[in-house]
C-alpha positions as CSV (number, residue, x, y, z in Angstrom):
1,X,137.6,70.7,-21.1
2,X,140.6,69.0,-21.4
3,X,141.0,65.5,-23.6
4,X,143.3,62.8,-23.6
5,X,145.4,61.8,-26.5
6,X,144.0,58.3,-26.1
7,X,140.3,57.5,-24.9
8,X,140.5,56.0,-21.5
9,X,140.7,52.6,-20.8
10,X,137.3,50.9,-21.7
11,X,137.4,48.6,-18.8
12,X,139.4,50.3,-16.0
13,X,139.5,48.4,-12.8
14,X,136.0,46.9,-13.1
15,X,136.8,43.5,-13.9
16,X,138.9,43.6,-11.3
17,X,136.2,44.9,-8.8
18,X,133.2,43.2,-10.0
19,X,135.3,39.7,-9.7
20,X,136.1,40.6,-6.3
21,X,132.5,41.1,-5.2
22,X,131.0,37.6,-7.1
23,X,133.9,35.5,-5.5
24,X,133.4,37.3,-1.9
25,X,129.3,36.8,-2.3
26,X,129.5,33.3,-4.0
27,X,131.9,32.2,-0.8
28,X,130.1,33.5,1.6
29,X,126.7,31.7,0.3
30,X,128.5,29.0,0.4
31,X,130.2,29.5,3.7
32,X,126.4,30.2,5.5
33,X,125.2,27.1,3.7
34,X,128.2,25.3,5.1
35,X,127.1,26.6,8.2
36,X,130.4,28.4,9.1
37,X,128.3,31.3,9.7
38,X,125.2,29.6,11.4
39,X,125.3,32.2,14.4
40,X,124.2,34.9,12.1
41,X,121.5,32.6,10.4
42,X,118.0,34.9,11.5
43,X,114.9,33.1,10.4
44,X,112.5,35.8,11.8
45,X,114.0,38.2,9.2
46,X,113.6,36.5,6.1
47,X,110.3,38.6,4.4
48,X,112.1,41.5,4.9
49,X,115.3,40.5,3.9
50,X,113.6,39.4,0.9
51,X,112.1,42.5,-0.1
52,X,115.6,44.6,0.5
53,X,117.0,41.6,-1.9
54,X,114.0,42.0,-4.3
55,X,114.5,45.8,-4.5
56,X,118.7,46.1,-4.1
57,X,118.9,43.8,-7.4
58,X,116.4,45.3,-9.3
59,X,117.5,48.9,-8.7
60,X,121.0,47.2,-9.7
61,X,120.0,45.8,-13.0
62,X,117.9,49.3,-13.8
63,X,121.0,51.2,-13.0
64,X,123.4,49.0,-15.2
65,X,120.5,48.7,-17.8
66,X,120.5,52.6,-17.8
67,X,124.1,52.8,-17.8
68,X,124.9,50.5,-20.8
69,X,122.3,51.1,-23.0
70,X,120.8,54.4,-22.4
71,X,124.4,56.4,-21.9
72,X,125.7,54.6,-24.7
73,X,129.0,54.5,-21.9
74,X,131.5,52.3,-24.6
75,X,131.0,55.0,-27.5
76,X,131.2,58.0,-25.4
77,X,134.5,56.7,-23.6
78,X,136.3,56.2,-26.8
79,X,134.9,59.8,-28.3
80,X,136.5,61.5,-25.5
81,X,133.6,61.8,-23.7
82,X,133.2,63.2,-20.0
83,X,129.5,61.4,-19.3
84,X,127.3,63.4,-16.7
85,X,123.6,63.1,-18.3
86,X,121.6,60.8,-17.5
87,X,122.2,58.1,-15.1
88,X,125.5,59.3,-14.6
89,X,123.8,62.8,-13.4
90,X,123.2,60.7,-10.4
91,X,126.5,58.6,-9.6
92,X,129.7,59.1,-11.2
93,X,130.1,55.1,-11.0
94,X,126.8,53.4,-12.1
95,X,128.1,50.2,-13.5
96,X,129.9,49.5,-10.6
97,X,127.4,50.6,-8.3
98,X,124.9,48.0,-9.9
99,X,127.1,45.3,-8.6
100,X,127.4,46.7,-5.5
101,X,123.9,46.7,-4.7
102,X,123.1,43.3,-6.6
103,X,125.9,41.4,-4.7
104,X,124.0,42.8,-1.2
105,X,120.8,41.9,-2.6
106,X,122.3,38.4,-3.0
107,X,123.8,38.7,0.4
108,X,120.7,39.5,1.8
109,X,118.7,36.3,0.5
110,X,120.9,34.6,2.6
111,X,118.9,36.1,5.8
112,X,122.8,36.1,7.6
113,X,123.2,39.4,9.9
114,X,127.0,38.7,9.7
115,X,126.5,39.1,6.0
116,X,125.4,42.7,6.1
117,X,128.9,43.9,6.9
118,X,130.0,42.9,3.4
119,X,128.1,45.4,1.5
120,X,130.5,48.5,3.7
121,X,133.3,46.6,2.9
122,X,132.1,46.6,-1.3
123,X,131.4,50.3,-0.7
124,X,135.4,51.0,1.0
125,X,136.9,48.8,-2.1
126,X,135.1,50.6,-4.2
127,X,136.0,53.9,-3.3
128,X,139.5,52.8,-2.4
129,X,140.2,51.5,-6.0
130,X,138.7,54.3,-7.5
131,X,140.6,57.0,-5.9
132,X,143.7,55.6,-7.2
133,X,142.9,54.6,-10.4
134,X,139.4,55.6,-12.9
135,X,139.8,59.3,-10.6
136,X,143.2,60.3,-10.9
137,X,142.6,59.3,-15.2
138,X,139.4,61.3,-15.2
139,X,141.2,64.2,-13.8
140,X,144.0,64.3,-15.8
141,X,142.0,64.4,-19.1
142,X,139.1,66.6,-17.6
143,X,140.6,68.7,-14.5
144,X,138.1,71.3,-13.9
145,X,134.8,69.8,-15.7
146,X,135.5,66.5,-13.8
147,X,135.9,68.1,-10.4
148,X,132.7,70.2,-10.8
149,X,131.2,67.0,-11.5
150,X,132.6,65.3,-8.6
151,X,131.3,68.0,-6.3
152,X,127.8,67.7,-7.1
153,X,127.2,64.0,-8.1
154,X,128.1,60.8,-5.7
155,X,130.8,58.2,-6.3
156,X,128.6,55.1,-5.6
157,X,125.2,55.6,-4.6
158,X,122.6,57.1,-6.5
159,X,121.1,60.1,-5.6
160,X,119.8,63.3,-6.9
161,X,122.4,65.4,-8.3
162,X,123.3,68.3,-6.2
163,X,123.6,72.4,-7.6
164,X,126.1,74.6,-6.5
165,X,125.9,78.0,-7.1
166,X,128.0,78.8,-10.1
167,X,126.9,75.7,-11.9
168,X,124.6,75.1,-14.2
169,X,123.6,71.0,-13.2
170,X,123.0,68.6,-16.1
C-alpha cells in the first residue's frame, strides 16, 4: 500500500457537495410551497411518501452516525489510513451518501412527483465530483489496495460488499 506524504484532505469536496444538496432541497421546499411546482403536488401519496421519508433519513443519520463515530473516519485519514471495515465495507462514500438519502427523504415529505428527479441528479453530482477529485487522491496514495476496493464496494449506495476471487473481503 502506497501512502501519501501528507494525509489527505480532511474535508475534500464535501462541503462543497453537501451545500449543494441543502440549498437545492431547501429551494425546492420552498418552490412547492410557493406553488411553482403545484402540478406535481400528489395528495393520494402522502403515507407512503412518508414512510420512504421516515426510512431515507433514518438510514441517513445511521450511516453518518456509523461513519463518524464508529470508523473513527478524521483519525484514520490523518494516519494514512485507507478505511474499508465497517460501514465503509459497504460504500466507499458513507458520509456523503447520508446526505444524499436524507436530502430525498426531505424531498419526499414534500409529496411532489417532480421532486423525485432530484435525488438522480444528487446521485450524478455525486459521482461526477468524485471521479475528479476524492478518487483520483485515493488512487494516487493507494493504487492497487484502493482499486480492489473500488471493485467490490459501491460509490454511493450501500450495499453488501461484493468478493472477487483473489480477494480476501473485509
Amino acid at each position: 500500500m502506497k501512502t501519501a506524504g501528507k494525509h489527505l484532505p480532511l474535508f475534500g469536496p464535501g462541503p462543497i457537495y453537501v451545500s449543494v444538496l441543502i440549498a437545492v432541497t431547501v429551494l425546492s421546499g420552498w418552490l412547492t410551497r410557493q406553488s411553482w411546482l403545484a402540478s406535481g403536488y400528489f395528495p393520494a401519496l402522502r403515507l407512503p411518501f412518508m414512510i420512504l421519508a421516515a426510512l431515507f433519513i433514518s438510514a441517513g443519520d445511521i450511516l453518518w452516525l456509523l461513519a463518524i463515530f464508529q470508523s473513527r473516519i478524521g483519525t484514520r485519514i490523518q494516519n494514512h489510513q485507507l478505511v474499508t471495515n465497517g460501514v465503509y465495507a459497504w460504500v466507499r462514500n458513507p458520509i456523503y451518501s447520508s446526505f444524499l438519502l436524507i436530502c430525498s427523504g426531505v424531498l419526499l415529505l414534500e409529496v411532489n412527483l417532480w421532486l423525485l428527479i432530484l435525488p438522480l441528479c444528487f446521485w450524478l453530482f455525486l459521482t461526477l465530483l468524485l471521479r475528479r477529485t476524492e478518487e483520483r487522491w485515493l488512487r494516487n496514495a493507494y493504487g492497487n489496495a484502493y482499486l480492489a476496493y473500488c471493485r467490490r464496494t459501491n460509490r454511493c449506495l450501500p450495499w453488501p460488499p461484493r468478493c472477487h476471487a483473489g480477494s480476501k473481503g473485509n
